[in-house]
N, C-alpha and C positions, 0 to 999 in steps of 0.2 A: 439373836442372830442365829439364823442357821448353821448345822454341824455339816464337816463335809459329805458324810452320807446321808445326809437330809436329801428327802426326793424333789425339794422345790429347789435346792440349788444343782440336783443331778439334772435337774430337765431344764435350770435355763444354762448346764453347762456344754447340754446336747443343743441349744437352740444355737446357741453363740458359735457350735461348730457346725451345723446346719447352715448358717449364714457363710461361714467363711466356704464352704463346700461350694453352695451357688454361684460365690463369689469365683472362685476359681475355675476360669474356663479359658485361658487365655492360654493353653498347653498343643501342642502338635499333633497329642493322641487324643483332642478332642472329642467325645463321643455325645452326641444332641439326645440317643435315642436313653445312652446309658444315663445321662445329666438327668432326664425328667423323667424317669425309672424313681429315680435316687429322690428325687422331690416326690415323689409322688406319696412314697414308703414315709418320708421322713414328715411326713404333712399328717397324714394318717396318725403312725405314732405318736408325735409331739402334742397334735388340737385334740388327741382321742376319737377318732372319727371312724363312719365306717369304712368307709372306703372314698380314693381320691380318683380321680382321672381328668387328662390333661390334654388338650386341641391346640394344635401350631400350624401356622399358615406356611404355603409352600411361597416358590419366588411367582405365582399367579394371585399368589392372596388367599386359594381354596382352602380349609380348614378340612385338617384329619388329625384322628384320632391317633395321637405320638406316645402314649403311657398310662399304665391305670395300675392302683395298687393290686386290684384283683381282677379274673374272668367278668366279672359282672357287672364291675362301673366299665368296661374297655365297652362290653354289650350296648350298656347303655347311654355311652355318648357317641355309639355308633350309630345305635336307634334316632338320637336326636338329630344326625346328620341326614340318613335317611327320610326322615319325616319333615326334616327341614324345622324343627319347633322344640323348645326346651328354655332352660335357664341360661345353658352354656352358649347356646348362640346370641339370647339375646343378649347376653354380658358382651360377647365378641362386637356384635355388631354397636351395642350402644359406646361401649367403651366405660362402662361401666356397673357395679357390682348388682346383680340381682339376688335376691333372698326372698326364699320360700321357707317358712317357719313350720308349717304343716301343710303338706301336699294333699291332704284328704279334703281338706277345706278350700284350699288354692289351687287346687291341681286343674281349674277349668282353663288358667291361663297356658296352659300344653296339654290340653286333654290328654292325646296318646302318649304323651312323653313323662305325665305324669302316673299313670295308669302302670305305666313300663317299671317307674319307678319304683311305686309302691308293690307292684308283687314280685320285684326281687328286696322287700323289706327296706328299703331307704323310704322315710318319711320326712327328710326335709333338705335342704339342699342350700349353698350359698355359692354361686355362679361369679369366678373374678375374673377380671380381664388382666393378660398381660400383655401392659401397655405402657409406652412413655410416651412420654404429652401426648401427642396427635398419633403416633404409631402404637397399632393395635397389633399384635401378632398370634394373638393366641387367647385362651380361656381355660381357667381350671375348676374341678369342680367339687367343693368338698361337701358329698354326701354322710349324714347321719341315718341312724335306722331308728334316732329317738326325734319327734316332734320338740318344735322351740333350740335344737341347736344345729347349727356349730351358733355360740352365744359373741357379742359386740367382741370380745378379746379373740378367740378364735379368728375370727373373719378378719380383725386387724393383724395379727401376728402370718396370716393367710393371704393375706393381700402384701404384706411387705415381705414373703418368697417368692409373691406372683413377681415384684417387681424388682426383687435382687436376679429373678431368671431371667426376667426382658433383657434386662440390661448384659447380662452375660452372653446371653443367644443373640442381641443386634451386635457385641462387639465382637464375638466369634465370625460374624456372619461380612460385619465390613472386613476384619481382615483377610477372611476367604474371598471377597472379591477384590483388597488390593494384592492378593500372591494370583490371582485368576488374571486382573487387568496388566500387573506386568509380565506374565508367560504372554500375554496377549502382546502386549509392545513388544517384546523380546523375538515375537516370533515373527511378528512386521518386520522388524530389524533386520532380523537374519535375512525375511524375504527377498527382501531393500538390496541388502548388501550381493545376493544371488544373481539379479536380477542387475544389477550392476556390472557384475561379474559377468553373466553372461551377453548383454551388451556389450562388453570391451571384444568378448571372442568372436563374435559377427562381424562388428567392425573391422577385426584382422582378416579373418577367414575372406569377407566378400569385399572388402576393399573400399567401404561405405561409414559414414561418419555415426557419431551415437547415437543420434535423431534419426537416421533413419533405420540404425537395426534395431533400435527398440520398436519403430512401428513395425518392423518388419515381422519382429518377436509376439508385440499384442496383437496382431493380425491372426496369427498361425493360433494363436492359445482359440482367437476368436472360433475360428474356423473348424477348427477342434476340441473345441469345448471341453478347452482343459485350462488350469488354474494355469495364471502367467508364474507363477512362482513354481510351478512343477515343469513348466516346460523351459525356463529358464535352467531349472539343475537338469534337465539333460541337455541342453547345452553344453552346457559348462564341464558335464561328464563325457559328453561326444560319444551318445548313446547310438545308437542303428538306429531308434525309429527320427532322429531328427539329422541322419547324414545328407539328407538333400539340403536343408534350410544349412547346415555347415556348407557344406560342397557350392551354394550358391546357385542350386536347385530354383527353380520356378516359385515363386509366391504364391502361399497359397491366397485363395480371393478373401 
Protein backbone atom coordinates (compact mmCIF):
# COMPACT_ATOMS: atom_id res chain seq x y z
CA UNK A 1 0.00 0.00 0.00
CA UNK A 2 1.14 3.28 -0.65
CA UNK A 3 2.44 6.01 2.08
CA UNK A 4 0.72 9.19 2.14
CA UNK A 5 3.66 10.87 0.60
CA UNK A 6 4.13 8.34 -1.94
CA UNK A 7 4.04 10.21 -5.34
CA UNK A 8 1.59 7.71 -6.96
CA UNK A 9 -1.03 8.56 -4.44
CA UNK A 10 0.03 12.57 -4.48
CA UNK A 11 -0.77 12.49 -8.30
CA UNK A 12 -4.08 10.39 -8.20
CA UNK A 13 -4.89 12.78 -5.14
CA UNK A 14 -4.24 15.88 -7.78
CA UNK A 15 -6.22 13.99 -10.49
CA UNK A 16 -9.26 13.33 -8.26
CA UNK A 17 -9.06 17.23 -7.59
CA UNK A 18 -8.52 18.09 -11.28
CA UNK A 19 -11.81 16.27 -11.87
CA UNK A 20 -13.76 17.88 -9.17
CA UNK A 21 -12.31 21.48 -10.54
CA UNK A 22 -13.82 20.73 -14.36
CA UNK A 23 -16.55 19.61 -12.68
CA UNK A 24 -17.47 22.82 -11.09
CA UNK A 25 -18.69 25.30 -13.24
CA UNK A 26 -21.95 25.89 -12.37
CA UNK A 27 -20.92 29.33 -10.28
CA UNK A 28 -21.95 33.29 -11.36
CA UNK A 29 -18.18 34.22 -11.69
CA UNK A 30 -17.87 31.69 -14.27
CA UNK A 31 -14.91 32.22 -16.22
CA UNK A 32 -14.57 29.81 -19.92
CA UNK A 33 -11.28 31.47 -20.73
CA UNK A 34 -10.02 31.04 -16.94
CA UNK A 35 -11.66 27.09 -16.86
CA UNK A 36 -9.50 25.91 -19.85
CA UNK A 37 -6.34 28.00 -18.77
CA UNK A 38 -6.66 25.75 -15.58
CA UNK A 39 -7.07 22.43 -17.77
CA UNK A 40 -4.75 23.05 -19.96
CA UNK A 41 -1.77 23.43 -16.95
CA UNK A 42 -3.35 20.64 -15.09
CA UNK A 43 -3.27 18.10 -18.38
CA UNK A 44 0.31 19.08 -18.86
CA UNK A 45 1.33 18.53 -15.25
CA UNK A 46 -0.59 15.47 -14.54
CA UNK A 47 0.01 13.09 -18.27
CA UNK A 48 3.90 14.79 -18.15
CA UNK A 49 3.44 16.33 -21.34
CA UNK A 50 4.97 19.12 -23.27
CA UNK A 51 2.80 21.26 -23.74
CA UNK A 52 -1.32 21.42 -24.14
CA UNK A 53 -3.63 23.73 -26.15
CA UNK A 54 -7.28 23.92 -26.41
CA UNK A 55 -10.11 25.04 -29.50
CA UNK A 56 -13.75 25.87 -28.56
CA UNK A 57 -16.41 26.76 -30.97
CA UNK A 58 -18.12 29.98 -30.82
CA UNK A 59 -22.35 30.07 -31.00
CA UNK A 60 -21.43 29.92 -35.22
CA UNK A 61 -19.62 26.69 -34.77
CA UNK A 62 -16.10 28.51 -35.86
CA UNK A 63 -13.10 27.04 -33.81
CA UNK A 64 -10.56 29.41 -32.07
CA UNK A 65 -7.90 28.90 -30.27
CA UNK A 66 -9.38 29.57 -26.06
CA UNK A 67 -6.03 28.21 -24.01
CA UNK A 68 -2.63 26.74 -24.41
CA UNK A 69 -0.14 25.80 -21.51
CA UNK A 70 2.61 27.88 -23.31
CA UNK A 71 3.45 30.72 -26.22
CA UNK A 72 4.00 27.81 -28.58
CA UNK A 73 1.34 25.17 -28.51
CA UNK A 74 -1.32 28.86 -28.55
CA UNK A 75 1.11 29.35 -32.04
CA UNK A 76 0.60 26.14 -33.08
CA UNK A 77 -3.03 25.57 -32.94
CA UNK A 78 -3.37 28.84 -34.46
CA UNK A 79 -1.21 27.72 -37.34
CA UNK A 80 -3.35 24.69 -37.74
CA UNK A 81 -6.44 27.15 -38.00
CA UNK A 82 -4.78 29.11 -40.30
CA UNK A 83 -3.67 26.38 -42.70
CA UNK A 84 -6.89 24.77 -42.19
CA UNK A 85 -4.92 21.20 -41.59
CA UNK A 86 -3.71 19.38 -38.23
CA UNK A 87 -4.76 16.68 -35.77
CA UNK A 88 -6.90 19.15 -33.70
CA UNK A 89 -9.18 19.81 -36.52
CA UNK A 90 -9.57 16.73 -37.68
CA UNK A 91 -10.44 15.37 -34.05
CA UNK A 92 -12.90 18.51 -34.19
CA UNK A 93 -14.30 17.70 -37.25
CA UNK A 94 -14.48 13.83 -36.92
CA UNK A 95 -15.49 13.65 -33.49
CA UNK A 96 -13.14 11.72 -32.63
CA UNK A 97 -9.44 11.05 -31.12
CA UNK A 98 -6.51 11.21 -33.67
CA UNK A 99 -2.94 10.10 -32.69
CA UNK A 100 0.17 10.79 -34.18
CA UNK A 101 2.97 8.74 -32.39
CA UNK A 102 5.73 10.26 -34.43
CA UNK A 103 5.29 13.26 -36.56
CA UNK A 104 8.67 12.69 -38.58
CA UNK A 105 7.17 9.54 -39.92
CA UNK A 106 3.38 10.70 -40.00
CA UNK A 107 3.74 14.22 -40.33
CA UNK A 108 2.64 13.94 -44.35
CA UNK A 109 -0.82 13.65 -43.07
CA UNK A 110 -0.48 17.73 -42.23
CA UNK A 111 2.41 18.45 -44.03
CA UNK A 112 2.76 22.21 -42.74
CA UNK A 113 1.21 21.63 -39.58
CA UNK A 114 3.48 18.99 -38.86
CA UNK A 115 6.57 20.62 -40.18
CA UNK A 116 5.37 23.61 -37.59
CA UNK A 117 5.30 21.07 -35.03
CA UNK A 118 8.46 19.55 -35.11
CA UNK A 119 10.65 22.80 -35.10
CA UNK A 120 9.01 24.11 -32.13
CA UNK A 121 10.24 20.29 -30.65
CA UNK A 122 6.84 18.55 -30.34
CA UNK A 123 7.30 15.16 -31.98
CA UNK A 124 4.03 13.55 -31.36
CA UNK A 125 0.71 14.63 -30.60
CA UNK A 126 -2.89 12.95 -29.58
CA UNK A 127 -5.79 15.34 -30.86
CA UNK A 128 -9.28 14.76 -28.52
CA UNK A 129 -12.53 16.05 -29.27
CA UNK A 130 -14.59 17.63 -26.78
CA UNK A 131 -17.66 16.12 -27.31
CA UNK A 132 -21.05 14.65 -26.07
CA UNK A 133 -22.68 12.19 -28.19
CA UNK A 134 -23.45 14.05 -31.38
CA UNK A 135 -22.24 17.64 -30.01
CA UNK A 136 -18.63 18.46 -30.82
CA UNK A 137 -17.47 21.79 -29.34
CA UNK A 138 -14.14 21.93 -29.32
CA UNK A 139 -10.67 19.83 -29.44
CA UNK A 140 -7.63 19.58 -27.31
CA UNK A 141 -4.35 18.93 -28.04
CA UNK A 142 -1.78 16.99 -25.98
CA UNK A 143 1.57 17.62 -27.55
CA UNK A 144 4.80 15.67 -26.41
CA UNK A 145 8.43 16.58 -27.49
CA UNK A 146 9.17 12.76 -27.00
CA UNK A 147 8.04 10.25 -30.00
CA UNK A 148 5.47 7.26 -29.01
CA UNK A 149 3.74 9.36 -26.18
CA UNK A 150 1.32 10.67 -24.58
CA UNK A 151 0.89 6.55 -24.14
CA UNK A 152 -2.94 4.40 -24.15
CA UNK A 153 -3.45 5.86 -20.16
CA UNK A 154 -2.37 9.33 -21.00
CA UNK A 155 -4.88 9.64 -23.88
CA UNK A 156 -7.56 7.91 -21.59
CA UNK A 157 -7.11 9.96 -18.39
CA UNK A 158 -7.07 12.97 -21.41
CA UNK A 159 -10.06 12.20 -22.94
CA UNK A 160 -12.12 11.90 -19.82
CA UNK A 161 -11.02 15.91 -18.97
CA UNK A 162 -11.92 16.41 -22.55
CA UNK A 163 -15.37 15.24 -21.50
CA UNK A 164 -15.73 16.40 -17.76
CA UNK A 165 -15.07 20.05 -19.69
CA UNK A 166 -17.83 19.40 -22.40
CA UNK A 167 -20.03 18.77 -20.20
CA UNK A 168 -19.30 21.80 -17.75
CA UNK A 169 -19.08 24.39 -20.81
CA UNK A 170 -22.61 22.95 -22.52
CA UNK A 171 -24.13 23.31 -18.90
CA UNK A 172 -22.74 26.73 -18.26
CA UNK A 173 -23.70 27.62 -21.78
CA UNK A 174 -27.63 26.36 -21.37
CA UNK A 175 -28.07 28.18 -18.41
CA UNK A 176 -26.66 31.48 -19.99
CA UNK A 177 -29.25 31.08 -22.55
CA UNK A 178 -32.11 30.27 -20.07
CA UNK A 179 -31.01 33.69 -17.79
CA UNK A 180 -30.57 35.39 -21.74
CA UNK A 181 -34.22 33.87 -23.01
CA UNK A 182 -35.85 35.09 -19.86
CA UNK A 183 -34.47 38.89 -19.87
CA UNK A 184 -35.73 38.10 -23.28
CA UNK A 185 -39.58 37.39 -22.10
CA UNK A 186 -39.10 39.81 -19.39
CA UNK A 187 -38.54 42.43 -21.62
CA UNK A 188 -41.55 41.51 -24.21
CA UNK A 189 -43.46 41.71 -20.93
CA UNK A 190 -42.63 44.96 -20.08
CA UNK A 191 -43.00 45.90 -23.69
CA UNK A 192 -46.61 44.14 -23.72
CA UNK A 193 -47.56 45.96 -20.62
CA UNK A 194 -46.17 49.68 -22.32
CA UNK A 195 -47.76 49.29 -25.12
CA UNK A 196 -50.90 48.62 -23.41
CA UNK A 197 -50.52 51.48 -21.31
CA UNK A 198 -50.09 53.60 -23.92
CA UNK A 199 -53.06 52.40 -25.88
CA UNK A 200 -55.50 53.21 -22.83
CA UNK A 201 -53.89 57.09 -23.02
CA UNK A 202 -54.94 57.54 -26.83
CA UNK A 203 -58.06 55.98 -26.27
CA UNK A 204 -58.77 58.85 -23.54
CA UNK A 205 -56.83 61.66 -25.11
CA UNK A 206 -58.74 61.28 -28.84
CA UNK A 207 -61.80 59.63 -27.87
CA UNK A 208 -61.34 56.43 -29.99
CA UNK A 209 -61.71 52.72 -28.81
CA UNK A 210 -58.34 50.26 -28.40
CA UNK A 211 -58.41 49.00 -31.74
CA UNK A 212 -58.03 51.83 -33.16
CA UNK A 213 -55.41 53.76 -31.19
CA UNK A 214 -53.27 50.90 -31.33
CA UNK A 215 -53.50 51.16 -35.16
CA UNK A 216 -53.07 54.39 -34.82
CA UNK A 217 -49.95 53.90 -32.58
CA UNK A 218 -48.35 50.98 -35.10
CA UNK A 219 -48.92 53.38 -38.03
CA UNK A 220 -46.89 56.23 -36.54
CA UNK A 221 -43.79 53.77 -35.18
CA UNK A 222 -44.48 52.54 -39.14
CA UNK A 223 -43.82 55.85 -40.48
CA UNK A 224 -41.20 56.73 -38.20
CA UNK A 225 -39.36 53.85 -38.13
CA UNK A 226 -39.22 53.64 -34.64
CA UNK A 227 -39.75 50.51 -32.46
CA UNK A 228 -43.59 50.28 -31.27
CA UNK A 229 -42.47 49.77 -27.75
CA UNK A 230 -40.21 53.10 -27.81
CA UNK A 231 -43.04 55.08 -29.08
CA UNK A 232 -45.53 53.71 -26.93
CA UNK A 233 -43.19 55.08 -23.52
CA UNK A 234 -43.39 58.31 -25.01
CA UNK A 235 -46.71 58.08 -25.00
CA UNK A 236 -47.31 57.06 -22.06
CA UNK A 237 -44.55 59.99 -20.84
CA UNK A 238 -46.35 62.71 -22.95
CA UNK A 239 -43.19 63.50 -24.46
CA UNK A 240 -43.04 66.81 -27.09
CA UNK A 241 -42.18 64.85 -29.99
CA UNK A 242 -45.37 62.72 -29.91
CA UNK A 243 -47.88 65.86 -28.54
CA UNK A 244 -49.57 65.85 -31.96
CA UNK A 245 -50.63 62.00 -32.01
CA UNK A 246 -51.79 63.01 -27.88
CA UNK A 247 -53.39 66.25 -28.99
CA UNK A 248 -55.30 64.19 -31.77
CA UNK A 249 -52.99 65.65 -34.50
CA UNK A 250 -53.28 64.30 -38.07
CA UNK A 251 -52.27 60.56 -38.73
CA UNK A 252 -49.35 60.14 -39.71
CA UNK A 253 -49.77 57.73 -43.35
Amino acid sequence: MAEPGDTATTREERLALTFVELADTLTDDFDVIAFLDNLARRAVELLDLAAVGLMLTDHEGRLHVMAASDEQARLLDLFQLQNEEGPCLDSFRSGFPVIAKDLEREGDRWPRASQAALANGFHAVAALPLRLRDQVIGAMNLLSAEPGRPGPREVAVGQAFADVATIGILQQRALQEQHLLAEQLQTALNSRIIIEQAKGVLAARRNIDMEAAFALLRDRARSTNRRLSELAAAVVRGKADVADLLAGGQKAE
